[in-house]
Residue frames relative to the residue before (quaternion, step in Angstrom):
aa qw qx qy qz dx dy dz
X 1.0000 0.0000 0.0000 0.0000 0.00 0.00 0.00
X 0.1559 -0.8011 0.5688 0.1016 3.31 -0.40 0.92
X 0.5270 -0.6740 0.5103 0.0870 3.72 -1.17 0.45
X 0.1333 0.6463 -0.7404 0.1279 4.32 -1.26 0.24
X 0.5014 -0.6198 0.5651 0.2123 2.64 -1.61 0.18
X 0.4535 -0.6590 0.3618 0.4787 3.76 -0.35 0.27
X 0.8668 -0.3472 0.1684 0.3158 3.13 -1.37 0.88
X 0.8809 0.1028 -0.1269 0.4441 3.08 0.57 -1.77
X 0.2879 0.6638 -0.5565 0.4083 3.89 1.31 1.07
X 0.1421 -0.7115 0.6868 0.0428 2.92 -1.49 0.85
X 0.0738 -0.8496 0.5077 0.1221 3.48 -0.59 0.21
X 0.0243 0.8078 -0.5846 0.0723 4.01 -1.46 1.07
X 0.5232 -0.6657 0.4752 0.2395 3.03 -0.94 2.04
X 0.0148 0.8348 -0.5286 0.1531 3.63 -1.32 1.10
X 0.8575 0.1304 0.1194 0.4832 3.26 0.26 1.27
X 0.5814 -0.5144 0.3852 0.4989 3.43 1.53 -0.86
X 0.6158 0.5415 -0.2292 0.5244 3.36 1.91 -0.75
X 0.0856 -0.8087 0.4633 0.3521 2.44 -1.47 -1.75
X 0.2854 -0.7532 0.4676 0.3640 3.67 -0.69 0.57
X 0.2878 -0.5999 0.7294 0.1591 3.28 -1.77 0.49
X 0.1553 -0.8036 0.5588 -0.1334 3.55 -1.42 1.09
X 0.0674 -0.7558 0.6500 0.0419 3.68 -0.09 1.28
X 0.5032 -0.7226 0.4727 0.0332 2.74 -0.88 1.83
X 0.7392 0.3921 -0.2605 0.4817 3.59 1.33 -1.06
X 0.8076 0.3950 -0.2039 0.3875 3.87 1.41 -0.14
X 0.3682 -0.7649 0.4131 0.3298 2.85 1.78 -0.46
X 0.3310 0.6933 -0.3318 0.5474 3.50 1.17 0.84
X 0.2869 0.7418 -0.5852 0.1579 3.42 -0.10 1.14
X 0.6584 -0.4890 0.5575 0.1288 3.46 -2.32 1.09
X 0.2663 0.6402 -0.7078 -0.1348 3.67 -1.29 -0.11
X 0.3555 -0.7475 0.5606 0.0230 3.06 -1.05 1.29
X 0.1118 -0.8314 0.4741 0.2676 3.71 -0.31 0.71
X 0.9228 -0.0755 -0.0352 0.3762 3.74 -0.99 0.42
X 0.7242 0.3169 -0.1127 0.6020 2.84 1.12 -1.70
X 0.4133 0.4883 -0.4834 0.5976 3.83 0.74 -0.20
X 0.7350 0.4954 -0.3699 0.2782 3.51 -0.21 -0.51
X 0.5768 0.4514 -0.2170 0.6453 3.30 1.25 -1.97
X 0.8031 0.3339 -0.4207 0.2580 3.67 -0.12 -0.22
X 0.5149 0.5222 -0.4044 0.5465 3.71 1.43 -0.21
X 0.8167 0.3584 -0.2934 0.3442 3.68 0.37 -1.26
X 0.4276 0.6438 -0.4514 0.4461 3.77 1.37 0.51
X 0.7979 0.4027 -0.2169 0.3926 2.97 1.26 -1.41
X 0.4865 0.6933 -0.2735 0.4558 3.67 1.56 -0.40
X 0.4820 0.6489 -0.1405 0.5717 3.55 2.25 -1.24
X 0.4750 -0.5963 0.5645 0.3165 3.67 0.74 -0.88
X 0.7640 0.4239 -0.3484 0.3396 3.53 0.69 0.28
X 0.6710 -0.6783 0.2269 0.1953 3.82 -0.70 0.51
X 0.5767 -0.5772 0.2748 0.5087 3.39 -0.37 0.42
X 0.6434 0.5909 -0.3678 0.3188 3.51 1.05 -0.48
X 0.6074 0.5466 -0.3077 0.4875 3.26 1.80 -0.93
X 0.6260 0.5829 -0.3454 0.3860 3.62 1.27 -0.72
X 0.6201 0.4981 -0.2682 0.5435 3.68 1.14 -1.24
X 0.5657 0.5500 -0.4682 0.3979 4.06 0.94 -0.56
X 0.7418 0.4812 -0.3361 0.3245 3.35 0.85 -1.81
X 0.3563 0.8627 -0.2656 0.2415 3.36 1.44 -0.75
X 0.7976 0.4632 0.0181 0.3859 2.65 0.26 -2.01
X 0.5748 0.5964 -0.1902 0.5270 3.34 1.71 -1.26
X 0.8271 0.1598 -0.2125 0.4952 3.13 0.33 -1.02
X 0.7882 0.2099 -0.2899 0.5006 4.17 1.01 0.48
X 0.0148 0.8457 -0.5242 -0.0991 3.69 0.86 0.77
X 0.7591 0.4212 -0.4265 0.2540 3.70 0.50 -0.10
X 0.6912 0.3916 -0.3070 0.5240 3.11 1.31 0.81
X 0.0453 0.9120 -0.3180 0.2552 3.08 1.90 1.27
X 0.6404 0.6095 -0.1547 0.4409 3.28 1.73 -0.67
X 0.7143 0.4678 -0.1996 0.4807 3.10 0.86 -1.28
X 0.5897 0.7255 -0.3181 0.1573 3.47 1.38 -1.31
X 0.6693 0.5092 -0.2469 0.4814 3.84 0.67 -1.01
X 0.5830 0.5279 -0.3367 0.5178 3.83 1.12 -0.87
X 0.5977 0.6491 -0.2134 0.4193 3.69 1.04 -0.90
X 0.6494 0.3552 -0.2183 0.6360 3.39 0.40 -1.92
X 0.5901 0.4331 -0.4974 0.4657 4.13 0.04 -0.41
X 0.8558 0.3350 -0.2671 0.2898 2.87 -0.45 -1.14
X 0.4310 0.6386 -0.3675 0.5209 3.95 1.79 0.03
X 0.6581 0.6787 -0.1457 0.2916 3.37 0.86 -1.52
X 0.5723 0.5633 -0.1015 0.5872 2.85 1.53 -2.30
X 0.7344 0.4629 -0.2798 0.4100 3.70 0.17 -1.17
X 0.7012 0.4706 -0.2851 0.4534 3.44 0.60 -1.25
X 0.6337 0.5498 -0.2203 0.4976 3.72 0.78 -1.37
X 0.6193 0.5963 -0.1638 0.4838 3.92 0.96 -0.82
X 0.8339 0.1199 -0.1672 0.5121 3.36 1.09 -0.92
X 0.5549 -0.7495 0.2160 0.2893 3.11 1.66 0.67
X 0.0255 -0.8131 0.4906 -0.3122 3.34 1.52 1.26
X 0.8464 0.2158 -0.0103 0.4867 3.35 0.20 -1.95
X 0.0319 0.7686 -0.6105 -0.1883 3.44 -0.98 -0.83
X 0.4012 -0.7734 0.4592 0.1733 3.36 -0.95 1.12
């Protein structure tokens, strides 16, 4: 399953993050770091599993919590129609 953002999102690195911006509501996201690494994997072509792997790699002591997270980002982001699958 491959990911985009929705048409009218735009998106700018910020900080290490990033903000997201609905151009047609004026509604906008800020994702911190890891919000980021997990949107700009998926924007990359790769999956939430590959995102929750790098995760873990690069924070193993919180190796647990990670995969509940990237869901529960996904769910949110997909929900307010940011992304689209």
């Amino acid at each position: 399953m491959t990911f985009s953002l929705a048409a009218n999102v735009s998106a700018t690195d910020a900080d290490g993050g990033m903000v997201l911006l609905d151009e047609h509501t004026g509604r906008y996201w800020a994702l911190n770091t890891t919000g980021a690494t997990v949107l700009r994997v998926l924007l990359d072509g790769g999956t939430p599993e590959q995102a929750v792997e790098g995760l873990c790699r690069t924070h193993p002591s919180a190796s647990a919590r990670i995969p509940a997270d990237v869901a529960a980002l996904m769910r949110s982001l997909e929900d307010a129609e940011v992304v689209v699958s």
